[in-house]
C-alpha positions as CSV (number, residue, x, y, z in Angstrom):
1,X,-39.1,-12.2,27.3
2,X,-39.6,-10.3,24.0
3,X,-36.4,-10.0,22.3
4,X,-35.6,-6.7,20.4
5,X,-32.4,-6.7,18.6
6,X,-30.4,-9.4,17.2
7,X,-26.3,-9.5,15.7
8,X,-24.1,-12.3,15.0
9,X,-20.6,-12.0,13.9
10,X,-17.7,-14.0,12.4
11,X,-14.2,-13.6,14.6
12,X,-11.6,-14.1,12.6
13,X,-7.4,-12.8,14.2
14,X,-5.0,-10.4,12.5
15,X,-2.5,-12.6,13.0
16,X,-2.5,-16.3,13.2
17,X,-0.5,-16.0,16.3
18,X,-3.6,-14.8,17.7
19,X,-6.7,-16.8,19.5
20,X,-9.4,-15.0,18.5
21,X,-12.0,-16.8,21.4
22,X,-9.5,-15.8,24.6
23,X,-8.6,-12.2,22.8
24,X,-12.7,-11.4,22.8
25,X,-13.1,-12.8,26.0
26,X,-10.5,-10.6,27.3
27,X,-12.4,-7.4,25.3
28,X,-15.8,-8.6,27.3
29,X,-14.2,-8.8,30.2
30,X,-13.1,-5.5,29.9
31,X,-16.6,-4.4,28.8
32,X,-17.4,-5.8,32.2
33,X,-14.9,-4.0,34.3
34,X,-15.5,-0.7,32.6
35,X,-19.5,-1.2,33.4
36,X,-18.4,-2.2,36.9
37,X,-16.2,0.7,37.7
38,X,-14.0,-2.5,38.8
39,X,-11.2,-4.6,37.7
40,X,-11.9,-8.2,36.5
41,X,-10.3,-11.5,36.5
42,X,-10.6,-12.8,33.3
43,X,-10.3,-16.2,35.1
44,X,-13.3,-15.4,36.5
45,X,-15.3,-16.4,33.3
46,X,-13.9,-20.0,33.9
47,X,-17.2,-21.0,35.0
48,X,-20.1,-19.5,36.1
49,X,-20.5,-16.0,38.2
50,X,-22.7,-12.9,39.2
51,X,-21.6,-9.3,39.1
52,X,-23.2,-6.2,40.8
53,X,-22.5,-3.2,37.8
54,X,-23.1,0.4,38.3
55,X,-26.6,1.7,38.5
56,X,-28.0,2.8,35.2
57,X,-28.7,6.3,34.0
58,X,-31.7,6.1,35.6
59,X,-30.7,4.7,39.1
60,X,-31.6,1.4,38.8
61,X,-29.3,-1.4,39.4
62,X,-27.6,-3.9,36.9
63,X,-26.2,-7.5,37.1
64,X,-24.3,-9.1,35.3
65,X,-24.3,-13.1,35.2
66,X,-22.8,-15.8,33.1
67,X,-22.9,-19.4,32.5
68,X,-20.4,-21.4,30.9
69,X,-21.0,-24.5,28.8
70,X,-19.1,-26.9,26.5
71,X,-17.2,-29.7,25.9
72,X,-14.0,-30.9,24.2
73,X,-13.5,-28.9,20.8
74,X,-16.8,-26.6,21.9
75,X,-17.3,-24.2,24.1
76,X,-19.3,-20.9,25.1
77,X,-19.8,-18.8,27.5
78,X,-23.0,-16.4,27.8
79,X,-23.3,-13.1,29.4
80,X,-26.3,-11.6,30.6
81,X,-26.5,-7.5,31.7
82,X,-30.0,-7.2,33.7
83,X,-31.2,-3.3,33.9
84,X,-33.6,-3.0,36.3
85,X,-36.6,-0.6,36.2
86,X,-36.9,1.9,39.2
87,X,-40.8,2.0,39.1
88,X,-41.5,-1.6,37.7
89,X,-41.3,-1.2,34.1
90,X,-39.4,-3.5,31.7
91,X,-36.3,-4.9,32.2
92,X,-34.0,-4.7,29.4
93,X,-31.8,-8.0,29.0
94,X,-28.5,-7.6,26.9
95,X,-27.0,-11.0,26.1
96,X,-23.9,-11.5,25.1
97,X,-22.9,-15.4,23.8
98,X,-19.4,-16.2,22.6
99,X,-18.8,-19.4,21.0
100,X,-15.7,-21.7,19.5
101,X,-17.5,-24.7,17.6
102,X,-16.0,-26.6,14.6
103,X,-17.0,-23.4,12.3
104,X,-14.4,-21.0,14.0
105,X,-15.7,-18.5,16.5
106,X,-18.6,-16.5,16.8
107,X,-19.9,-13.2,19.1
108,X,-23.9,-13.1,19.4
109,X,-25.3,-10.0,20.9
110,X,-29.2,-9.5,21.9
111,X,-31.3,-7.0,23.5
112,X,-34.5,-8.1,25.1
113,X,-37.3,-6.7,27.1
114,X,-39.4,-8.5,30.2
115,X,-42.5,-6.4,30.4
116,X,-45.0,-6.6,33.3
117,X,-47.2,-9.3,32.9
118,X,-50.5,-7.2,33.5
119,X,-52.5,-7.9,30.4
120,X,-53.7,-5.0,27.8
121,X,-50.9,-3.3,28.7
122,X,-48.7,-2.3,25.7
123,X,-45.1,-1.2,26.8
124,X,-43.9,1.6,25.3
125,X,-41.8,1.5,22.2
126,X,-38.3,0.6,23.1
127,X,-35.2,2.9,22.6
128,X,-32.7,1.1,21.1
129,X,-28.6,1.9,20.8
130,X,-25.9,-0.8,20.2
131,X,-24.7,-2.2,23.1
132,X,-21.3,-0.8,24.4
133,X,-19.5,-4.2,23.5
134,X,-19.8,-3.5,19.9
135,X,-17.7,-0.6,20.1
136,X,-15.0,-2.4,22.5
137,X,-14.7,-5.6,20.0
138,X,-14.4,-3.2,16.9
139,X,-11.6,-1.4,18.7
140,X,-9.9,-4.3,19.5
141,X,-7.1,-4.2,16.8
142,X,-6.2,-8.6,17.3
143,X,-9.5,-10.0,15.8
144,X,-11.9,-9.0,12.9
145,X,-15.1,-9.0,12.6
146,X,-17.7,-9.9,9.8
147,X,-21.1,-11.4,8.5
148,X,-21.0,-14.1,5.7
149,X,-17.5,-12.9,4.8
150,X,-18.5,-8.8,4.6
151,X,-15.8,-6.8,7.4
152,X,-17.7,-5.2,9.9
153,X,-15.9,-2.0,11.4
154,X,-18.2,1.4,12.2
155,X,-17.3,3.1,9.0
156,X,-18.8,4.2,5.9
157,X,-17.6,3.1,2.2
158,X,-17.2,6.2,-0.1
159,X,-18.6,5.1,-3.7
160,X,-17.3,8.2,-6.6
161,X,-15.9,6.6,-9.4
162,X,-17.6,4.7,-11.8
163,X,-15.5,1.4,-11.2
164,X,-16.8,1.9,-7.4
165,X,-20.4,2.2,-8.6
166,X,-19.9,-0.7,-10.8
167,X,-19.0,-2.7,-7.6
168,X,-21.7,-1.5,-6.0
169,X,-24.3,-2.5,-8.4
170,X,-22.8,-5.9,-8.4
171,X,-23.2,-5.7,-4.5
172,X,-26.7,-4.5,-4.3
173,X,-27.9,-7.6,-6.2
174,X,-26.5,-10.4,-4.3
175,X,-29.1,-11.1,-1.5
176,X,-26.2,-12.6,0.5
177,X,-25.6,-9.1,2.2
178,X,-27.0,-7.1,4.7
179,X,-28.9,-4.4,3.5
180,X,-27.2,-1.5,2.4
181,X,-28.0,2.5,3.3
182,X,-27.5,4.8,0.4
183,X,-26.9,8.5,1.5
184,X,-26.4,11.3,-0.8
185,X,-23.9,13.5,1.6
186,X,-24.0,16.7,0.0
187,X,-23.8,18.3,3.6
188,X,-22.2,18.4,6.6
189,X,-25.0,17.2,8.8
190,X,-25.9,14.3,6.5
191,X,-22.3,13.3,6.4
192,X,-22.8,13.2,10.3
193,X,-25.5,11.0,10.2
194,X,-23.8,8.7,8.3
195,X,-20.9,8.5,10.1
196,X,-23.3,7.9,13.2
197,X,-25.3,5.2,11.4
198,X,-22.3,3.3,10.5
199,X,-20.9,3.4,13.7
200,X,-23.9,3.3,15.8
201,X,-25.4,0.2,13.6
202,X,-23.0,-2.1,13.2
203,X,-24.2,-5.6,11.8
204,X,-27.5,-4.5,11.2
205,X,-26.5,-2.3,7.8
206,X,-23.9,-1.1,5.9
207,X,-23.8,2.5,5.0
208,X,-22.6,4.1,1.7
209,X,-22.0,7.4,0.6
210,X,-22.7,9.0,-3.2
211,X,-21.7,12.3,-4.8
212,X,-24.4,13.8,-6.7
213,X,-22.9,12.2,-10.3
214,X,-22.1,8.5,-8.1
215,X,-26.0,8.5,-7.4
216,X,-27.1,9.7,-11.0
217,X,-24.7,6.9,-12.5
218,X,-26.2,4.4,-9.8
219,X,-30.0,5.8,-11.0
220,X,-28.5,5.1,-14.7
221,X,-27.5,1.1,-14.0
222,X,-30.4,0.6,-11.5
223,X,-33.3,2.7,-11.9
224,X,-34.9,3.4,-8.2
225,X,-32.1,2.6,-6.2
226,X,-30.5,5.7,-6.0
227,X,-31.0,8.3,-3.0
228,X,-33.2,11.1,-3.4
229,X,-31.3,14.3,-3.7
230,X,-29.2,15.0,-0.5
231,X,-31.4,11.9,0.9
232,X,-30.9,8.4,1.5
233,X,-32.3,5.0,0.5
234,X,-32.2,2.1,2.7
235,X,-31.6,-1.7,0.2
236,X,-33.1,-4.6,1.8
237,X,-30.8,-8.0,1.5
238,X,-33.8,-8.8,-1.0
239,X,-33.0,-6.5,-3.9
240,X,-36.4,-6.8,-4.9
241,X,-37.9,-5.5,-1.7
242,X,-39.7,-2.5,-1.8
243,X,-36.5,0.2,-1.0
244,X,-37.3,2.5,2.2
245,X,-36.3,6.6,1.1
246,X,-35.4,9.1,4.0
247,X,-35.6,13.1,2.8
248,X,-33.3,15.2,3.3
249,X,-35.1,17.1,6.4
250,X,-34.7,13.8,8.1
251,X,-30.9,12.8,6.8
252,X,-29.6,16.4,7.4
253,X,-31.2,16.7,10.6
254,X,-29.2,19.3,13.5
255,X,-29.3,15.9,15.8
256,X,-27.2,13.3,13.8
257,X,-28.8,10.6,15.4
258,X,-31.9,11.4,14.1
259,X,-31.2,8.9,11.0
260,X,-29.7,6.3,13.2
261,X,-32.8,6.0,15.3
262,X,-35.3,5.6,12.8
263,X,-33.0,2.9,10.8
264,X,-33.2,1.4,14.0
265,X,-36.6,0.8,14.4
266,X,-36.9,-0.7,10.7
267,X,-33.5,-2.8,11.4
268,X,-34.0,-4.6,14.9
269,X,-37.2,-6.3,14.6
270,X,-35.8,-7.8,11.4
271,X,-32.9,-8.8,12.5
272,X,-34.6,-10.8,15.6
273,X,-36.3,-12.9,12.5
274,X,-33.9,-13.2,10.6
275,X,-31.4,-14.3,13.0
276,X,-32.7,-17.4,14.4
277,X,-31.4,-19.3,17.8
278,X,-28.4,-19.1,19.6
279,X,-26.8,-21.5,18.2
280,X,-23.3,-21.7,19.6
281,X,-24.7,-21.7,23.3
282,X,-27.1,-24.3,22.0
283,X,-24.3,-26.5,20.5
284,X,-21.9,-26.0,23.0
285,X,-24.5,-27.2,26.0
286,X,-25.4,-30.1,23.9
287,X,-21.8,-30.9,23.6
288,X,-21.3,-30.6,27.5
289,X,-24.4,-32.8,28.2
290,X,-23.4,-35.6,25.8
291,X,-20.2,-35.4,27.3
292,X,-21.7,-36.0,30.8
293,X,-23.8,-38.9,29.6
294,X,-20.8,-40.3,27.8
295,X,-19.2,-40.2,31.2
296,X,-22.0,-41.5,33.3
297,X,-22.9,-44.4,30.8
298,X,-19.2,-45.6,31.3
299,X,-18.7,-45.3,35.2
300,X,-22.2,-47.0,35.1
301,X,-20.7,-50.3,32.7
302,X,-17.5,-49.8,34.9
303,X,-19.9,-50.0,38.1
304,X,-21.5,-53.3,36.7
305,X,-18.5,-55.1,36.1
306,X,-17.2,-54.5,39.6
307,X,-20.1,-55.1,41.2
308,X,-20.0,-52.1,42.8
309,X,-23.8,-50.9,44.1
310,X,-23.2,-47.9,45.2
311,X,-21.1,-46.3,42.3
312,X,-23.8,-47.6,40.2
313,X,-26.9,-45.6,41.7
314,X,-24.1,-43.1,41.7
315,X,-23.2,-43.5,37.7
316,X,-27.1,-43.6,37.0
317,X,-27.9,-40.6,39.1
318,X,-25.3,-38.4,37.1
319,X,-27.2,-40.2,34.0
320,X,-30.5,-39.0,35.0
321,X,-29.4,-35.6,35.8
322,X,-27.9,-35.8,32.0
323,X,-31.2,-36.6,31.0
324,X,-33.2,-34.1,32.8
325,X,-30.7,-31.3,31.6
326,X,-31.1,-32.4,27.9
327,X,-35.1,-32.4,28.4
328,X,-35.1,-28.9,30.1
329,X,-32.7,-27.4,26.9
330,X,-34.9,-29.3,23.9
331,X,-38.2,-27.8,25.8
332,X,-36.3,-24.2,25.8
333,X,-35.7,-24.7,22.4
334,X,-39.4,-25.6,21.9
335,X,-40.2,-22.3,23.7
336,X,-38.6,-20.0,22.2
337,X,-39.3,-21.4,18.5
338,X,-43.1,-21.0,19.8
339,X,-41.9,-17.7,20.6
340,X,-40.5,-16.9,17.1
341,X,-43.0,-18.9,15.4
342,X,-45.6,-16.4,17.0
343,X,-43.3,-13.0,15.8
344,X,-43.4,-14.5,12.4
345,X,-47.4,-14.6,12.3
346,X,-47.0,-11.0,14.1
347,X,-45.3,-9.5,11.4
348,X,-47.1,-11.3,8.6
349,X,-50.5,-10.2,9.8
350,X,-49.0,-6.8,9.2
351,X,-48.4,-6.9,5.8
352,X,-51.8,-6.3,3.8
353,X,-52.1,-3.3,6.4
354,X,-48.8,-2.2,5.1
355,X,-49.8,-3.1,1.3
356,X,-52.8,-1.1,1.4
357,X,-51.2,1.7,2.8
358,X,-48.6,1.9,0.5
359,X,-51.3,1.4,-1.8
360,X,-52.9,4.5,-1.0
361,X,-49.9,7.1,-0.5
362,X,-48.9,5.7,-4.0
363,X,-52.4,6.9,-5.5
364,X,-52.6,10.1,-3.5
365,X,-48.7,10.9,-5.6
366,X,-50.1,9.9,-8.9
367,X,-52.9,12.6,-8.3
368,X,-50.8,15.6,-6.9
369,X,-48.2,15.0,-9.4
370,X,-47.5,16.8,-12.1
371,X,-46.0,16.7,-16.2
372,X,-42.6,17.4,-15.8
373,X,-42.4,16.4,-12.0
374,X,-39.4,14.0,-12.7
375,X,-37.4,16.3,-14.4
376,X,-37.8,18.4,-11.5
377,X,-36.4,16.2,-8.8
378,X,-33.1,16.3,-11.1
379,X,-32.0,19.6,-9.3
380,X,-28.9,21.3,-10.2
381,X,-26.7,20.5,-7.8
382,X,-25.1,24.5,-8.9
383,X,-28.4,25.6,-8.5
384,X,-28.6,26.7,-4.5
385,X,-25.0,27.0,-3.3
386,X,-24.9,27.0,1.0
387,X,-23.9,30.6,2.2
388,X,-20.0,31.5,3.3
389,X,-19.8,33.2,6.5
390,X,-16.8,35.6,7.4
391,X,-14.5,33.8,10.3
392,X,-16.9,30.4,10.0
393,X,-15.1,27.7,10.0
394,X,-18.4,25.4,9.4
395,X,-20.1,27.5,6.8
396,X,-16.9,26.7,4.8
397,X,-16.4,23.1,5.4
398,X,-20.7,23.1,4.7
399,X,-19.4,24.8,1.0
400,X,-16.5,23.3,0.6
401,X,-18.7,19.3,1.2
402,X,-21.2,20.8,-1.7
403,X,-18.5,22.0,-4.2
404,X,-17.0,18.7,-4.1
405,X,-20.0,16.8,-4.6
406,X,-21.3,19.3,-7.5
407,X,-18.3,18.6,-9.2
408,X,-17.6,14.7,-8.6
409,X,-14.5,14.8,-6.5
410,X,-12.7,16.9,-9.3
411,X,-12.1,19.5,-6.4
412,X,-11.3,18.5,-2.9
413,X,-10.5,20.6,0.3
414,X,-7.9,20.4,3.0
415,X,-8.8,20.9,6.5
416,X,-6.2,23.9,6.2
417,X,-8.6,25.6,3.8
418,X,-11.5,25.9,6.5
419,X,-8.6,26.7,9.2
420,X,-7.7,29.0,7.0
421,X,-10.5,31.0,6.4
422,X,-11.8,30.7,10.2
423,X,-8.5,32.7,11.0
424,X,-8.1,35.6,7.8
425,X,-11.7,37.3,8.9
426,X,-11.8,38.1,4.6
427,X,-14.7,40.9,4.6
428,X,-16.3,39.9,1.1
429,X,-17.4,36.4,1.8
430,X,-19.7,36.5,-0.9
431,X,-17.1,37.4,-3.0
432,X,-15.0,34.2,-2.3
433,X,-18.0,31.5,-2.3
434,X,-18.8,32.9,-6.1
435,X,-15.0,32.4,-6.9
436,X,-15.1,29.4,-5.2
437,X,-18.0,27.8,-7.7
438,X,-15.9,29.3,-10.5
439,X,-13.0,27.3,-9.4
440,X,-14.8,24.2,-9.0
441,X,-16.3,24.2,-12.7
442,X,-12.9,24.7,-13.9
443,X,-11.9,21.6,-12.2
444,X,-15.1,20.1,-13.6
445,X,-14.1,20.8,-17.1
446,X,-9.9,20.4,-16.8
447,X,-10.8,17.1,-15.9
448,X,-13.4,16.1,-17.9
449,X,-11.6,13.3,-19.8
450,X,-11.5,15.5,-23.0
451,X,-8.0,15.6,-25.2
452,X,-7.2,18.8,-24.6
453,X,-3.8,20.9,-24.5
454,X,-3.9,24.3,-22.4
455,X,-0.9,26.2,-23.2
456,X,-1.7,29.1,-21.5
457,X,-4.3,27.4,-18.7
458,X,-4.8,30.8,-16.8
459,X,-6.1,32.5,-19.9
460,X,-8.6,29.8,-20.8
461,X,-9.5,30.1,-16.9
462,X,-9.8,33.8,-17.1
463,X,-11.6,33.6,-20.9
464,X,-13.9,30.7,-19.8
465,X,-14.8,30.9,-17.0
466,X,-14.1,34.5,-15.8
467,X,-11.3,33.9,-13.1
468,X,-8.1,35.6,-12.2
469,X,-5.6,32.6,-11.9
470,X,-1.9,33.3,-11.1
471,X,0.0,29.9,-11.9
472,X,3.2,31.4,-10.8
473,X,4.8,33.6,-7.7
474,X,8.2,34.5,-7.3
475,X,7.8,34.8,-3.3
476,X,6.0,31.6,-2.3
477,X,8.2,29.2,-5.2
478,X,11.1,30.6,-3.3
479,X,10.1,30.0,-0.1
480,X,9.5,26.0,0.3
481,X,7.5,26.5,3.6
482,X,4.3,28.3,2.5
483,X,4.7,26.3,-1.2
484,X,4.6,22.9,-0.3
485,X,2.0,20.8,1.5
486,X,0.7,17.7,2.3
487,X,-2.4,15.5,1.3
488,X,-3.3,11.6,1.4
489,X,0.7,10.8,1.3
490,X,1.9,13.3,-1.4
491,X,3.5,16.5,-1.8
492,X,1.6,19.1,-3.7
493,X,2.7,22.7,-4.9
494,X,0.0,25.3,-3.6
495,X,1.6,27.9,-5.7
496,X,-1.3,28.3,-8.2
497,X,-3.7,30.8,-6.7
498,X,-7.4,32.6,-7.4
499,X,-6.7,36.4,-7.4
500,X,-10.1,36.9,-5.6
501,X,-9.6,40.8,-4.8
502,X,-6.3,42.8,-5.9
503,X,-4.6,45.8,-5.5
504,X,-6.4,46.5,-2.2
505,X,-5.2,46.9,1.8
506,X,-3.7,44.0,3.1
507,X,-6.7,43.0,5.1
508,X,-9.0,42.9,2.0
509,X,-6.7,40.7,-0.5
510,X,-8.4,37.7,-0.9
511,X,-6.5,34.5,-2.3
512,X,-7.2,30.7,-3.2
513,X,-4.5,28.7,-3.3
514,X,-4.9,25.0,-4.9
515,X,-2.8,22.3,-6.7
516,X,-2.8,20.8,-10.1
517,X,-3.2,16.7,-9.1
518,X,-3.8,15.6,-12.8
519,X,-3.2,12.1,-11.9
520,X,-5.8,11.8,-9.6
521,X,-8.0,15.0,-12.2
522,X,-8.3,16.8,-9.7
523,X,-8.0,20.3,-7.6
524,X,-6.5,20.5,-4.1
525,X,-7.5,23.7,-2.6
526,X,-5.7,23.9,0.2
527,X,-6.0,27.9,1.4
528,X,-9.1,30.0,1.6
529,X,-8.5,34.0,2.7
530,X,-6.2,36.7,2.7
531,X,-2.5,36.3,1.3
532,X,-0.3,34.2,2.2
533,X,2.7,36.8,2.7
């Protein structure tokens, strides 16, 4: 068996109310009962059992079958999901071990693969997803999980401020981690992917998102960690790893998974390494076997006192058994560290291939590079603005994501202001992204931690920056329905507004309406099209 994919995890409860061993047991069962298309008996798992599961996508039956070991203050129980293969190709094993020991309790997922034993016969590269489970135990709102302390739930960390970069620095060099995926998300599809990554590789990586001044302050404290420009980087635990870079062709992909898969392929063989035994099953079974032999070794003594033959052969059968079972589990163990042992001289043979490789591509960039090549990677994020369609809710978000990172989170967008602009059918689109920008570099500078006092704020917007700005409407403050809004638990004032087009027919007068938020310096645009009245 050639295991693929390897994730351990830390349960810890909400709530100390909580058992955090029977509430995941209960979340496994019902990742059972779901891949059964049947209800299950939780008592079920009390000792060992077989279940018949739906066919797979392909046709092919599945099995599920557990075995239960332990003793006294350990215990585990281990779940195996067998898919078959309809036309004798591997079959993928996905094992599931959960385990109470002295350290607390503990959720081991693996993916394996038993390939036909014909020999020269390579089997193809393995697609790998996270195992449904995952998902179930992260939705499970009584337990959390980690690794070595670090929460594990399917989401991203936003870094933007320069006290979250600091933390991040301080996190990328501590090798106690996992390793860490820096994207740049200056678009909608690359925010995609790594939403999908975080949620689709859970305990293999944890994924980060930078604005386009979060990644050059990053660059700044830690030269050649920083994404490439609307790209990502992919931090090993070992900060002094050679870093993996991913362009942005491949991070703002039209198929979001895109990024997830490849990630995948680097992550999983790693993690199989790096992971080691199952050790809860392993402790757990050696628990249950001394407790046997414990047993047998005193109804043996017992036996001899009484003089009782035949509950003697019987004592010293249950011994030998005891025995035997311990034998068969340390020559397991010797197996699979043969096995391991073997993927470890595997993976190190690889290495000068991959030295020289690297090697080379590095020579072949010294020769096609160019003086002033560096400075050109430093695009300006103004530079190429994505286009605004009329009635296009996604062009505007897509703007809206690039304005924002441009101008470090000093402008931010509702999801009323791509509603918005999806519904008013505004027939000078161009016209409202170029106003847009202009907005956006106002915020930029209003909050640009200067001393400054704006008396009159719409004519320094109008002188400076060439922008019809209206801080005051007799209608709209009147009227607390279309004035007020919401966003991230406050009440803003969306009176302010961008004169885009005036004095024209109804259909053509186009309008921006933002906030002031100079507590958290910034704008909170939260209308995009024609008037509101």
């Amino acid at each position: 068996m050639q295991v693929l994919y390897v994730v351990e995890f830390e349960v810890r409860p909400r709530d100390d109310s909580v058992d955090p061993y029977a509430v995941t047991l209960a979340s496994i069962v019902s990742w059972l009962a779901l891949a059964a298309g049947q209800s299950v008996d939780q008592s079920a798992m009390d000792s060992s059992g077989r279940l018949d599961l739906r066919p797979n996508r392909s046709g092919a039956p599945r099995t599920a079958v557990w075995d239960v070991a332990g003793a006294e203050d350990s215990k585990a129980i281990r779940v195996e999901v067998r898919d078959e293969s309809r036309e004798s190709g591997p079959v993928f094993v996905t094992r599931l071990t959960l385990g109470q020991l002295d350290s607390g309790t503990t959720v081991r997922v693996s993916m394996a693969r038993e390939s036909s034993p014909t020999w020269l016969s390579p089997a193809p590269p393995a697609d790998l997803r996270q195992p449904g489970v995952i998902r179930s135990l992260l939705e499970d709102d009584q337990i959390v999980l980690s690794i070595v302390g670090q929460l594990q739930d399917g989401r991203y960390l936003q870094v933007r401020t320069d006290a979250e970069v600091a933390t991040l620095v301080d996190a990328i060099r501590k090798p106690s981690r996992l390793p860490i995926l820096l994207v740049h998300t200056r678009t909608l599809p690359a925010l995609a992917a790594a939403r999908t990554a975080a949620a689709k590789l859970v305990g293999l990586v944890r994924v980060v998102t930078l604005d386009y001044r979060a990644s050059r302050a990053l660059d700044a404290d830690l030269p050649g960690y920083a994404p490439p420009l609307a790209g990502a980087r992919l931090v090993w635990s070992d900060p002094s790893a050679p870093t993996v870079s991913f362009d942005e062709s491949q991070v703002s992909s039209a198929d979001s998974d895109t990024l997830r898969a490849q990630l995948m392929r680097l992550l999983a063989p790693v993690s199989v390494l790096a992971r080691g035994l199952d050790r809860a099953y392993r402790e757990a079974r050696r628990a249950e076997i001394a407790h046997q032999d414990r047993d047998a070794r005193a109804r043996t003594e017992h036996a001899l006192a009484e003089g009782d033959a035949s509950a003697q052969i019987e004592a010293l059968r249950d011994e030998l058994a005891a025995a035997r079972a311990g034998a068969d589990d340390w020559q397991q163990l010797a197996a699979e560290e043969e096995q391991r042992a073997d993927r470890f001289q595997m993976e190190a043979g690889k290495v000068p291939a991959l030295e020289a490789k690297i090697e080379q591509l590095t020579i072949a960039l010294r020769a096609v590079s160019m003086p002033g090549d560096a400075e050109a990677t430093e695009e300006d994020p103004w530079a190429v603005l994505p286009g605004l369609v009329t009635g296009d809710a996604s062009s505007a978000e897509n703007l809206f994501l690039h304005l924002a990172d441009a101008a470090a989170g000093r402008i931010v967008f509702t999801d009323r202001a791509a509603s918005s602009w999806k519904k008013s059918k505004y027939p000078f689109p161009d016209e409202m992204a170029e106003c847009l920008t202009k907005l956006a570099r106002v915020a930029v500078a209003l909050y640009d931690g200067s001393d400054r006092n704006y008396p009159h704020l719409d004519t320094w917007i109008r002188d400076e920056f060439d922008l019809k700005v209206a801080l005051q409407d007799d209608k709209i403050e009147k009227t607390s329905k279309i004035r007020y809004f919401d966003y991230e638990g406050a009440t803003h004032d969306r009176t302010p507004h961008v004169k885009v087009r005036d004095y024209a027919p109804p259909s053509q007068v186009g309008r921006i309406h933002f906030a002031l938020d100079p507590e958290n310096r910034r704008l909170i645009v939260d209308h995009v099209g024609l008037k509101l009245y």
